[in-house]
MARBA-430782 format. One record per residue (C-alpha): residue number from 0; residue in three letters; x, y, z. Coordinates in steps of 0.2 Angstrom, whole numbers, plus 5000, padded with zeros to 4 digits. Layout:
N
     i    aa      u      v      w
   NUM   ALA      X      Y      Z
...
***
This chain:
621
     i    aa      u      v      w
     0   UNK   4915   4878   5016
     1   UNK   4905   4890   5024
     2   UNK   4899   4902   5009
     3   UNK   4881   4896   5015
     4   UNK   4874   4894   5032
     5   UNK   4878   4879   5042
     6   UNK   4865   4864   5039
     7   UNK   4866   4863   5057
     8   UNK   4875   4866   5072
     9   UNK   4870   4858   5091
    10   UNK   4873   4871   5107
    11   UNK   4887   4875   5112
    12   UNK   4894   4871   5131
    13   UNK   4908   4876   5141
    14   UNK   4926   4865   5138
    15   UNK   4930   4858   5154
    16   UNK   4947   4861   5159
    17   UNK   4953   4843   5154
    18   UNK   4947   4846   5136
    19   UNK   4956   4863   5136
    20   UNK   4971   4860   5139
    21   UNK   4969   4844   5127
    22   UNK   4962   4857   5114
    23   UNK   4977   4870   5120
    24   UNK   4991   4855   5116
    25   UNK   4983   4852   5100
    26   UNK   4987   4869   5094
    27   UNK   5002   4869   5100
    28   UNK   5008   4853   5090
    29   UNK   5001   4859   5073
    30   UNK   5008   4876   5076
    31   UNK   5025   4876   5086
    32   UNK   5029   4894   5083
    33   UNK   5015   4900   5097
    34   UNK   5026   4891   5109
    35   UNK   5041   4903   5109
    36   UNK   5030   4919   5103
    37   UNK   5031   4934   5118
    38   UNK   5016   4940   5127
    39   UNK   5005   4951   5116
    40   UNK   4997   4966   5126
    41   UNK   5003   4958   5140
    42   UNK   4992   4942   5136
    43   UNK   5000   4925   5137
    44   UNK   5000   4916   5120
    45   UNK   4990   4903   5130
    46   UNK   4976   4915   5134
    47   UNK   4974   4921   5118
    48   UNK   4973   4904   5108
    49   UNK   4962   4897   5122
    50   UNK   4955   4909   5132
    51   UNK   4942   4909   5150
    52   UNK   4924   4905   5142
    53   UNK   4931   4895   5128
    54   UNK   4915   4884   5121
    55   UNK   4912   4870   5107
    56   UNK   4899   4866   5095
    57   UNK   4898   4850   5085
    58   UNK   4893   4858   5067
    59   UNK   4888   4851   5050
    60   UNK   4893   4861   5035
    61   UNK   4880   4867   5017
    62   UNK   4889   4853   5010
    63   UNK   4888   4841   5023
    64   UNK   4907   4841   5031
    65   UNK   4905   4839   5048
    66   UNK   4915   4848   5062
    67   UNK   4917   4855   5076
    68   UNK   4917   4876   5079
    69   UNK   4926   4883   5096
    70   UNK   4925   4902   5098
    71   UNK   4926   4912   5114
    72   UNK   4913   4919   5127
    73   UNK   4907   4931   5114
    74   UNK   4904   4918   5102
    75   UNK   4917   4924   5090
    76   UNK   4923   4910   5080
    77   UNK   4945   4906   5086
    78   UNK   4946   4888   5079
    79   UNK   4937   4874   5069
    80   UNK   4939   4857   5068
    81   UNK   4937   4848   5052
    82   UNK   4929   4829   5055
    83   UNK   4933   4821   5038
    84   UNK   4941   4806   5033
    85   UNK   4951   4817   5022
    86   UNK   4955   4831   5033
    87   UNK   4954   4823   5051
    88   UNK   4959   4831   5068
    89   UNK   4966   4847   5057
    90   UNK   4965   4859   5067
    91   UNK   4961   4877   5055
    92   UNK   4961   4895   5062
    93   UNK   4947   4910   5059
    94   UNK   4951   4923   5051
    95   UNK   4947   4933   5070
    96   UNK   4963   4923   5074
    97   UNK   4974   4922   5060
    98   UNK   4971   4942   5063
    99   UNK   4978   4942   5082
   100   UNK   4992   4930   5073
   101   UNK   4995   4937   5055
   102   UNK   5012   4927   5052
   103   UNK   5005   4909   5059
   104   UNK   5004   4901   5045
   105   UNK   5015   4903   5027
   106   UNK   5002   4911   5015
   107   UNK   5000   4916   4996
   108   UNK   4996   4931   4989
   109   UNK   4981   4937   4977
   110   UNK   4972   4952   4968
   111   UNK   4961   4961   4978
   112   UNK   4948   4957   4964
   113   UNK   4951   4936   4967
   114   UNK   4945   4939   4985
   115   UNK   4929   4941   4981
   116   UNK   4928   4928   4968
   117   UNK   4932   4918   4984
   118   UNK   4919   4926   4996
   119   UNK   4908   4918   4983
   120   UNK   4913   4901   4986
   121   UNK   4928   4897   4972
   122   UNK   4941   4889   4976
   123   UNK   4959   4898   4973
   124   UNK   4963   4893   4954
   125   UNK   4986   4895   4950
   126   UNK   4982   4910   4940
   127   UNK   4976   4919   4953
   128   UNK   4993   4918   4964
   129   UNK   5003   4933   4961
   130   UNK   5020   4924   4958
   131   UNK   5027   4937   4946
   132   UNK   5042   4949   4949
   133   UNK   5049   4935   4960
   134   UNK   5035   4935   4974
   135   UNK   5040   4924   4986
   136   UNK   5031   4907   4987
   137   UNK   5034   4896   5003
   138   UNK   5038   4877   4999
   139   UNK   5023   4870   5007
   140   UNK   5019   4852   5002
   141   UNK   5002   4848   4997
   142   UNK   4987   4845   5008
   143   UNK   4996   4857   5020
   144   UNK   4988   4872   5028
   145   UNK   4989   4891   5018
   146   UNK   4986   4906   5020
   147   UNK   4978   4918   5007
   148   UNK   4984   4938   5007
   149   UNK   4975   4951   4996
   150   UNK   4991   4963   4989
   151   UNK   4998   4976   4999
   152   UNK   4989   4968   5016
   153   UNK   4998   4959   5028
   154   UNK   4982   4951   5039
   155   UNK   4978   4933   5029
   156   UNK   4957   4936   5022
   157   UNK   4957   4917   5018
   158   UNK   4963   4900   5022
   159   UNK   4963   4885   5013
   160   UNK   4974   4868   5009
   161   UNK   4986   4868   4996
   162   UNK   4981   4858   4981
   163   UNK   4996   4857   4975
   164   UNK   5015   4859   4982
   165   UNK   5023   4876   4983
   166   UNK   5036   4871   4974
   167   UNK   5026   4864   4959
   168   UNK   5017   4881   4963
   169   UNK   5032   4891   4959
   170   UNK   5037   4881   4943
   171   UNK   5020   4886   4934
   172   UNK   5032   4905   4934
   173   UNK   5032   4906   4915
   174   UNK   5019   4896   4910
   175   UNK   5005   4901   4900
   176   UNK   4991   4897   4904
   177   UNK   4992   4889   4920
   178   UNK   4980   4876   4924
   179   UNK   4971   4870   4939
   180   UNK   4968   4874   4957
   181   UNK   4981   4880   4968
   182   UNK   4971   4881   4985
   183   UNK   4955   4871   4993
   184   UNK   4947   4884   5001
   185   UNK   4940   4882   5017
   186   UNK   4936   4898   5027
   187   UNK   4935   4917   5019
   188   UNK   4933   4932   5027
   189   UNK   4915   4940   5024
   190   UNK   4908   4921   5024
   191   UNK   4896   4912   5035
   192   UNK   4909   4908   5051
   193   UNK   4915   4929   5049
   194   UNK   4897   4932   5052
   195   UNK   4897   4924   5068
   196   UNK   4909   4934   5078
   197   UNK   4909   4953   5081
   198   UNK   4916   4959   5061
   199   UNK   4927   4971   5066
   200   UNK   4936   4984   5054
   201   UNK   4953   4981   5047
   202   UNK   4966   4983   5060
   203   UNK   4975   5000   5058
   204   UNK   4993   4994   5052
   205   UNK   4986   4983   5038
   206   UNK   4994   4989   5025
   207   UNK   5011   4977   5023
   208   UNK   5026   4989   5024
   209   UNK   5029   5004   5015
   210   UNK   5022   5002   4997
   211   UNK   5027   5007   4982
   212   UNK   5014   5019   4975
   213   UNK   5006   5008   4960
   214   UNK   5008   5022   4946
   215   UNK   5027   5017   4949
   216   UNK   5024   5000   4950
   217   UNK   5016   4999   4935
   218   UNK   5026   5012   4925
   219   UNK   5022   5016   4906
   220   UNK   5031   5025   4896
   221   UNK   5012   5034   4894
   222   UNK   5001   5036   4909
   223   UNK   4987   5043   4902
   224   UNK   4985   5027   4887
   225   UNK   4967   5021   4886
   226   UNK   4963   5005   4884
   227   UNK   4965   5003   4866
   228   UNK   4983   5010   4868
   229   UNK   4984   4996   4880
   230   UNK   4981   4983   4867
   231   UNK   4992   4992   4856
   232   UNK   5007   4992   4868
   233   UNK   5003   4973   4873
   234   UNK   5003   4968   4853
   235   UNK   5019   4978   4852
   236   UNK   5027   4969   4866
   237   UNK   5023   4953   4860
   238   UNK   5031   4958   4839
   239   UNK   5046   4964   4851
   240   UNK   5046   4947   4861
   241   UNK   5048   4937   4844
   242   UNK   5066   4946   4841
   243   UNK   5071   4943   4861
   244   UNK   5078   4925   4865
   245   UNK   5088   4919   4880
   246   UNK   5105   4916   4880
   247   UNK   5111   4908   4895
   248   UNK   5106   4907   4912
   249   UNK   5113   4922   4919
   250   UNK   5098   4932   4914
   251   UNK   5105   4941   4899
   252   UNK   5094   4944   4885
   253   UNK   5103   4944   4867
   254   UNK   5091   4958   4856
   255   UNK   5090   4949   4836
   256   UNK   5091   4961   4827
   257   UNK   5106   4968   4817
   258   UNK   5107   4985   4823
   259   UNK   5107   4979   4840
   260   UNK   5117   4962   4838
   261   UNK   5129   4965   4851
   262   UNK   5117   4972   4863
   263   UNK   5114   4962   4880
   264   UNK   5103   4967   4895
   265   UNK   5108   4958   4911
   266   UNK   5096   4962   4926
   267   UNK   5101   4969   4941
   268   UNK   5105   4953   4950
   269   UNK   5116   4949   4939
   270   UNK   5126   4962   4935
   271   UNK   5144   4963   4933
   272   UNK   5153   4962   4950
   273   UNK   5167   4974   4944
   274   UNK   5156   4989   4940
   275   UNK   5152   4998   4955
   276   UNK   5132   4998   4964
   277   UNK   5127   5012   4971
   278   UNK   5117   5011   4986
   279   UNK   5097   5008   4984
   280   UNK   5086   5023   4987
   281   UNK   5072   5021   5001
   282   UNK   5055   5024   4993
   283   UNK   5046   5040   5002
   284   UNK   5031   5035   5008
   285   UNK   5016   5047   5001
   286   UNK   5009   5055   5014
   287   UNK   4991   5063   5009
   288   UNK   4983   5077   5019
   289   UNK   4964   5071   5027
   290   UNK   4955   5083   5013
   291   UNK   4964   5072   4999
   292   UNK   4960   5057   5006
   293   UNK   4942   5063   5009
   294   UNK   4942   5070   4991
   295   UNK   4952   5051   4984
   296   UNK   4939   5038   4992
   297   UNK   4924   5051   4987
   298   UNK   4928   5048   4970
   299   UNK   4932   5031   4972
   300   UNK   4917   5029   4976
   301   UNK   4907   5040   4961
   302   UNK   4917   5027   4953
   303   UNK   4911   5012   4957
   304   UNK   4893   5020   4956
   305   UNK   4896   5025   4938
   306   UNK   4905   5010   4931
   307   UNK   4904   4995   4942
   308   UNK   4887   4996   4951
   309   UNK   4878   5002   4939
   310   UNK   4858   5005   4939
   311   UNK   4857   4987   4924
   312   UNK   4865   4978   4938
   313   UNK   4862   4984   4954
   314   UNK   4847   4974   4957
   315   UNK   4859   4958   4957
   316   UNK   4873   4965   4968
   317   UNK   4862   4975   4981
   318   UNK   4859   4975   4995
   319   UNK   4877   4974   4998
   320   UNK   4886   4975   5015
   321   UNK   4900   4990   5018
   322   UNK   4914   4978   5020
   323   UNK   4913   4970   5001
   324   UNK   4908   4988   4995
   325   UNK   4924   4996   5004
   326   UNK   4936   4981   4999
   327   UNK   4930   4972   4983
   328   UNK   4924   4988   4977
   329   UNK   4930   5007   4982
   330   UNK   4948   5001   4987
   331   UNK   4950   4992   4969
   332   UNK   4943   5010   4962
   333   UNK   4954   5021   4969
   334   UNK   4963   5033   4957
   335   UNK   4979   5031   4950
   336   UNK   4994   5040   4958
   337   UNK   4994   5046   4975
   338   UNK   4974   5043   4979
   339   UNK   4980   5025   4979
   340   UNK   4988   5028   4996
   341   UNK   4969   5035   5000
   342   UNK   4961   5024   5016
   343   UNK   4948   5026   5028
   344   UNK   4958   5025   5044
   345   UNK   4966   5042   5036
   346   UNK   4949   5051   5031
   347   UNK   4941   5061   5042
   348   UNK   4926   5049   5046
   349   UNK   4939   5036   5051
   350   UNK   4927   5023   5051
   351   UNK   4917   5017   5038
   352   UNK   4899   5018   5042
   353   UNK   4901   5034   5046
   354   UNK   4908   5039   5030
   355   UNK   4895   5030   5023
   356   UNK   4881   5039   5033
   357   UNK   4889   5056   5028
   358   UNK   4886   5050   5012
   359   UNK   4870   5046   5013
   360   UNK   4866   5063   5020
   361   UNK   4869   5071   5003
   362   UNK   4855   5059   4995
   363   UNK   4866   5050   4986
   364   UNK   4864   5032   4993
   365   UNK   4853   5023   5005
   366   UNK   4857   5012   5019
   367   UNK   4852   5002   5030
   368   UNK   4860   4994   5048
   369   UNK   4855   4976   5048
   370   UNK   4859   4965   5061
   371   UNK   4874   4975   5066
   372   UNK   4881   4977   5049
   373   UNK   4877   4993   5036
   374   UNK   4870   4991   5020
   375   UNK   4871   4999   5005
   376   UNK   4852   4997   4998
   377   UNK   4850   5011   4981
   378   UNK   4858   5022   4972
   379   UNK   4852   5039   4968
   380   UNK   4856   5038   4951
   381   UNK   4852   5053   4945
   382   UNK   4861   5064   4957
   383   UNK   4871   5080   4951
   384   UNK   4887   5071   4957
   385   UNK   4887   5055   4948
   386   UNK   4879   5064   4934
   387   UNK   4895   5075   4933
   388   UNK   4908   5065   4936
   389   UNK   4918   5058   4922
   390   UNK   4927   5045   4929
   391   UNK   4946   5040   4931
   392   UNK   4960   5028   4927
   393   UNK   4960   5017   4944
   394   UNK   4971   5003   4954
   395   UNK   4962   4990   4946
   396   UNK   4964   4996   4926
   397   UNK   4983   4996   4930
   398   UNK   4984   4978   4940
   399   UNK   4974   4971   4923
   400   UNK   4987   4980   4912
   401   UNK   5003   4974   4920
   402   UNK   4993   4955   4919
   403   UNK   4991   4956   4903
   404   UNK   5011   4962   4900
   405   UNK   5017   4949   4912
   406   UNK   5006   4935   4903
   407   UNK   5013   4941   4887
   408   UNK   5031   4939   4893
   409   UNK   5026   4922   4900
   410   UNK   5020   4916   4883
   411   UNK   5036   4921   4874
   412   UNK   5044   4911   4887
   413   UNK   5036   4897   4889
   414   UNK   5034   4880   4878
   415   UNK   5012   4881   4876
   416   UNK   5005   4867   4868
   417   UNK   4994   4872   4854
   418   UNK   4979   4865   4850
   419   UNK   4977   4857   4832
   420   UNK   4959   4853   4821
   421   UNK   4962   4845   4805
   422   UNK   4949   4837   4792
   423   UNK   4953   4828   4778
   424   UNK   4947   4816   4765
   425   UNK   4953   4799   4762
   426   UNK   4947   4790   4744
   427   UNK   4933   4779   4743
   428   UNK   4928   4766   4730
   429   UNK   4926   4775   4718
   430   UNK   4937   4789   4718
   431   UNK   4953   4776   4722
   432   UNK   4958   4776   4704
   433   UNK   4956   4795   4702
   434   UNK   4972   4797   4716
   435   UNK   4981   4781   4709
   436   UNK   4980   4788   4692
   437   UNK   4988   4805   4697
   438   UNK   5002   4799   4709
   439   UNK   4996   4798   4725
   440   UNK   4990   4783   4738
   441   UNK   4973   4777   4739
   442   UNK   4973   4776   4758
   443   UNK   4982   4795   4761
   444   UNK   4974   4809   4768
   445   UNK   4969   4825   4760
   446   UNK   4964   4842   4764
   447   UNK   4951   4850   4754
   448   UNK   4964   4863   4748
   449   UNK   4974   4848   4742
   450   UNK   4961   4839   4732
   451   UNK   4958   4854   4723
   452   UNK   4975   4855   4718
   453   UNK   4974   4837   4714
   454   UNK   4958   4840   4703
   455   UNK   4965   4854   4695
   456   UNK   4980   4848   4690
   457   UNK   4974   4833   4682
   458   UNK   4960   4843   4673
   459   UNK   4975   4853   4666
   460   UNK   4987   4839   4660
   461   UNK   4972   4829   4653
   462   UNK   4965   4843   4644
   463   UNK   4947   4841   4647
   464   UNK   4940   4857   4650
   465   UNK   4927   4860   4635
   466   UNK   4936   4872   4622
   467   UNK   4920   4881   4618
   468   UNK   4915   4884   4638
   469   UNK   4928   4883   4647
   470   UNK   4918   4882   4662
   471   UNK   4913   4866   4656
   472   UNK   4924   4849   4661
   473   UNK   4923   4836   4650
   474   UNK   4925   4816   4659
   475   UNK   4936   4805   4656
   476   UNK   4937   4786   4661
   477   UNK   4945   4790   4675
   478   UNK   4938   4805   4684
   479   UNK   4919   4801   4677
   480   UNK   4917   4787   4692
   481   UNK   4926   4798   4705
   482   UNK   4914   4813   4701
   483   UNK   4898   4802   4695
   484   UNK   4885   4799   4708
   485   UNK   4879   4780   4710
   486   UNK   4871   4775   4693
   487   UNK   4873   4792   4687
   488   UNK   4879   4794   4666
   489   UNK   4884   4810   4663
   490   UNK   4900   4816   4652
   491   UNK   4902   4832   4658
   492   UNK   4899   4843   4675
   493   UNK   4902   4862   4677
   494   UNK   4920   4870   4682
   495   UNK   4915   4874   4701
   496   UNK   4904   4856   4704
   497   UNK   4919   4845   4703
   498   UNK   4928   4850   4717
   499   UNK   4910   4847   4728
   500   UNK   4906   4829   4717
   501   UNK   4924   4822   4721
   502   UNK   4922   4826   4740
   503   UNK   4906   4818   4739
   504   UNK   4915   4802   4732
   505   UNK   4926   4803   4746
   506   UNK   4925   4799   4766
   507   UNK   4928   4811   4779
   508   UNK   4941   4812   4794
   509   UNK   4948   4822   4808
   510   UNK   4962   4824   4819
   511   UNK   4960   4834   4836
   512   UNK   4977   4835   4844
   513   UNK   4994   4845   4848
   514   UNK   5002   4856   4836
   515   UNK   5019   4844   4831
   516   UNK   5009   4828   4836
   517   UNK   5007   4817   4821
   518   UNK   4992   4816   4815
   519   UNK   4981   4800   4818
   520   UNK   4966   4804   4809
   521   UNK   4948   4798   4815
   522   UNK   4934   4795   4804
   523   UNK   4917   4805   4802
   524   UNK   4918   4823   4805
   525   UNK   4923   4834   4819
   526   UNK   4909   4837   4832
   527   UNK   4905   4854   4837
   528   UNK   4903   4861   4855
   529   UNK   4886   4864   4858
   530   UNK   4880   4880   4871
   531   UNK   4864   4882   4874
   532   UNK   4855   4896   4882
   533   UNK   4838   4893   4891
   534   UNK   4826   4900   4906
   535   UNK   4824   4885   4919
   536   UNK   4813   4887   4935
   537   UNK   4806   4904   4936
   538   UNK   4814   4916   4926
   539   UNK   4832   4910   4928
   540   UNK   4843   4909   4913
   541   UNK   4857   4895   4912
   542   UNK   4870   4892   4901
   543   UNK   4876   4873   4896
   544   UNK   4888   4867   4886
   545   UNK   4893   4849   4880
   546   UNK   4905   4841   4868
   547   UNK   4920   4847   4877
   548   UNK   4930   4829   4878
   549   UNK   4930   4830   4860
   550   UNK   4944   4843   4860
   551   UNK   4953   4835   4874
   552   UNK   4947   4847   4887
   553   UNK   4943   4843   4906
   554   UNK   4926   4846   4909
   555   UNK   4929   4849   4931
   556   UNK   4947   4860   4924
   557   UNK   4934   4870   4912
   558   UNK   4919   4871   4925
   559   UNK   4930   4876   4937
   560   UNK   4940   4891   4926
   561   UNK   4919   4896   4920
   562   UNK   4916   4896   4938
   563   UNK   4930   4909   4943
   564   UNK   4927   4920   4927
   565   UNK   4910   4922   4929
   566   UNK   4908   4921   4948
   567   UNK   4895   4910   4946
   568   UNK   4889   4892   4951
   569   UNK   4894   4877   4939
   570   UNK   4884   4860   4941
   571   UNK   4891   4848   4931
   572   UNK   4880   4830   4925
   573   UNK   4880   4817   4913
   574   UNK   4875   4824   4895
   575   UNK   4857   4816   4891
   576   UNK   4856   4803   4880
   577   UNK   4873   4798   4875
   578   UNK   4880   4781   4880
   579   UNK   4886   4781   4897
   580   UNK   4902   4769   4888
   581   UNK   4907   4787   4882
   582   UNK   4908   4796   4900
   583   UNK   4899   4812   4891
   584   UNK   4895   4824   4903
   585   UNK   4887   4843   4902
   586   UNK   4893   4859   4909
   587   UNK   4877   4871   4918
   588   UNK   4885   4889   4923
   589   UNK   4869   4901   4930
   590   UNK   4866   4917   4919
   591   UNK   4871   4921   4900
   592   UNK   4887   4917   4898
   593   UNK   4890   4913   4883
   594   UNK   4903   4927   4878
   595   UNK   4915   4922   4894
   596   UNK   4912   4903   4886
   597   UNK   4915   4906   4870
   598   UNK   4931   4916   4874
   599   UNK   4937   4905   4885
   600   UNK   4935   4890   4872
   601   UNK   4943   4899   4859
   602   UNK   4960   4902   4871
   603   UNK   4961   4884   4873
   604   UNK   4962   4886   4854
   605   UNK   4945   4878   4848
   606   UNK   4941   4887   4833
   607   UNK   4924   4899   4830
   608   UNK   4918   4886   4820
   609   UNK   4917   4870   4828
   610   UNK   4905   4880   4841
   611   UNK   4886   4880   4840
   612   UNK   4876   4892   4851
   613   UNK   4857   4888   4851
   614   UNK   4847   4902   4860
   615   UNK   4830   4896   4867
   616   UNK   4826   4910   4879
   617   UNK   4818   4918   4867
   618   UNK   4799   4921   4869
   619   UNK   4786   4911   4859
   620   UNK   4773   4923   4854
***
């Protein structure tokens, strides 16, 4: 809602005492824990959610929602009012105040990575809520107010309203691939209203508890795998997952094989009562000196100059402000193991910008201070220190590993629906009596392997291939019609032509459904998806797909997973001149995106070959 700049927004003016407290009761109602909540700092609750200079601006939103923004004497943003039909008299929280009141509101939690994607204006899609390993996920019922919680950080960075219900949230445990959007975002921190207030640094205590380091978190049997031995442990996982079935509901797992028959693993919660537990160790929290940190968020960031922000795409991500660096980009590229604990408040700078102007002191980057806010601007790309450095395995490697293992373990779980493409042929005039003659139904359905067999066979128990040229098929009465083109007289037709003349003599379907469904064959052939790549206005380079609905895929569903994957925008219109009876409609996503299409399309289980790419961004000489 407010990834852009407001479309307008009137002056603000003093509340009148009236129209506080008014406001003040409001909050109260939609949040009833603030009435019993202690001082904080010795400040009333009261003064905090409404505080001495509170003002109030009526506002229209980039897409035209209007509302109404109340913020404090120093024009940080405390709370908005949304004036929608939809959404009317919800009171929502900033982020400046769900900071001062991190437990307000019951929240989700997300990857690090997924924050930005939301700084960028998407909306919070299921498979982005970490609800593995038995992550708690509040029951809150649809429509309702939600927090959003990057990992490991206990101060909420977003907010948003459930688009679904918690509960139907944590059924989608299990399921692969989960579908749809799980959160309506509404306010981000980094975005437009953020940029209003005063953008302080992350509070010191915001890191939730004592964490477990993530190299233990993520246990291998091999920390130092690459990513090819990732794939290779994930592809043995799932040839182990095929022997593994679930035996009851006590969470016992009854191994296959015969070695192992009367093998059973029971988890930890439900162990046998009668065998003894010993008490659970406290995890030691990893305490680093101030030269390791130093040392931990230097590389970090080599890191992300190396591999992330490269000098290809630099000119697209910078200028960049320190807070999406710092968070989206040199926390996520910390190094496995202890340089995971690694944070400014422990370095020796203590803030960012000035480790960041340290930096810049050794003529490795450039900033700028704008507005009130650093900058990173270049990159000295040539530097002896990113030269040298070699990189590392980091945070964000292993929270992509142990996804792809728990997505692995959701599909042996759970009951996907495959997606099925068949063509076959059914007979036409004039090869009806070709089938009738060999057993089968004229109005049956055949795959093209099965009217080869069909040909074959009857070419066999007839005898007609020539005995001088085997290669050579001699006609009977039956099969010259069926392989005879209209008004054609012929007697015989080479070996490997049959096969091609009786298809001709035959009509085309195809069925597009569920693996299991029965099939209800359709006539013609199957359309293909069509993406095509092309420069618009300027020198701007779009991707757009169309002929989705014929594989039973939801084009908003689709644009909305494209728009996540690619952190791009999606526009969505009706495709050009089809019938508007047939509700086709075509998919624009900015940039080439053709790879993240394509392999999104073929997870859904289209195959490579009903997609057609057509690339005119080519130059015409």
């Amino acid at each position: 809602m407010f990834k852009k700049p407001l479309a307008s927004i009137k002056s603000f003016s003093p509340l009148r005492s009236s129209d506080k407290r008014r406001l003040r009761d409001e909050i109260l109602a939609s949040f009833p824990v603030l009435r019993d909540m202690e001082p904080i700092n010795d400040t009333p609750v009261n003064a905090i959610i409404t505080p001495d200079g509170l003002q109030a601006a009526k506002f229209t939103s980039y897409i035209e929602e209007p509302g109404t923004l109340y913020t404090d004497a120093d024009g940080t943003p405390l709370w908005f009012k949304i004036s929608s039909s939809k959404k009317d008299s919800m009171i929502v929280p900033s982020v400046y105040t769900l900071w001062r009141f991190p437990d307000l509101i019951p929240g989700l939690t997300t990857w690090n990575p997924v924050v930005d994607k939301l700084r960028n204006g998407a909306d919070l899609m299921i498979p982005g809520v970490i609800t593995a390993n038995n992550t708690f996920v509040p029951e809150i019922e649809e429509g309702s107010l939600v927090v959003i919680r990057a990992r490991g950080n206990k101060y909420p960075l977003a907010i948003g309203t459930m688009a679904i219900s918690g509960q139907v949230l944590a059924s989608s445990r299990g399921s692969l691939p989960p579908k749809g959007k799980a959160v309506h975002m509404l306010h981000v921190h980094l975005d437009q209203l953020w940029a209003m207030g005063t953008k302080p640094e992350f509070p010191a205590d915001w890191a939730q508890g004592t964490r477990t380091p993530l190299d233990e978190e993520y246990a291998s049997s091999d920390d130092e795998t690459d990513d090819e031995e990732d794939d290779e442990v994930t592809d043995d996982l799932n040839k182990d997952l095929q022997d593994v079935s679930i035996s009851d509901s006590k969470g016992k797992a009854v191994v296959k094989d015969d070695s192992f028959a009367n093998a059973e693993f029971e988890t930890s919660s439900t162990a046998d009562s009668q065998q003894p537990t010993e008490p659970m160790e406290e995890v030691e929290a990893i305490v680093l000196t101030t030269e390791e940190v130093d040392k931990a968020l230097q590389e970090a960031l080599l890191q992300v100059l190396k591999f992330k922000i490269t000098e290809d795409v630099s000119k697209e991500l910078l200028p960049m402000n320190s807070s999406t660096l710092y968070s989206s980009y040199v926390l996520p590229n910390r190094a496995r193991g202890r340089a995971a604990e690694a944070d400014i408040k422990k370095s020796s700078w203590k803030k960012l910008a000035k480790w960041l102007k340290a930096v810049e002191k050794q003529d490795l980057i450039k900033c700028k201070e704008i507005k009130g806010e650093l900058f990173l601007l270049g990159v000295a790309w040539n530097h002896p220190q990113l030269k040298g450095f070699t990189g590392h395995k980091t945070v964000e490697q292993q929270a992509a590993r142990q996804a792809k293992v728990d997505a692995v373990i959701s599909q042996a779980n759970s009951d996907v629906k495959v997606l099925e493409v068949l063509e076959a042929y059914r007979p036409n005039s004039a090869s009806a009596d070709f089938f009738e003659a060999t057993g089968k139904s004229k109005d049956g359905y055949y795959t093209l392997q099965e009217v080869r067999a069909t040909l074959a066979q009857y070419i066999k128990d007839k005898q007609l291939s020539d005995p001088k040229n085997q290669r050579i098929i001699r006609l009977d009465d039956v099969l010259h019609p069926a392989l005879a083109k209209k008004g054609e007289q012929i007697d015989r037709v080479p070996r490997d032509h049959t096969s091609d003349r009786l298809v001709a003599n035959m009509v085309i379907h195809h069925f597009i459904g569920y693996r299991g469904q029965q099939p209800r064959f359709v006539k013609g052939a199957v359309k293909s998806i069509q993406i095509t790549q092309e420069i618009r206005t300027g020198r701007k380079t779009v991707t757009k797909v169309s002929g989705l609905e014929h594989f039973m895929i939801d084009v908003d569903a689709f644009g909305q997973e494209i728009q996540v994957l690619c952190a791009s925008s999606v526009a969505i219109t009706p495709l050009v001149g089809a019938s508007p009876k047939l509700n086709l409609r075509e998919l624009m996503v900015q940039g080439p995106q053709v790879k993240n299409v394509t392999a999104v399309l073929q997870e859904r289980g289209v195959p490579k070959k009903y997609v057609e790419f057509l690339d005119k961004t080519n130059k015409k000489k």
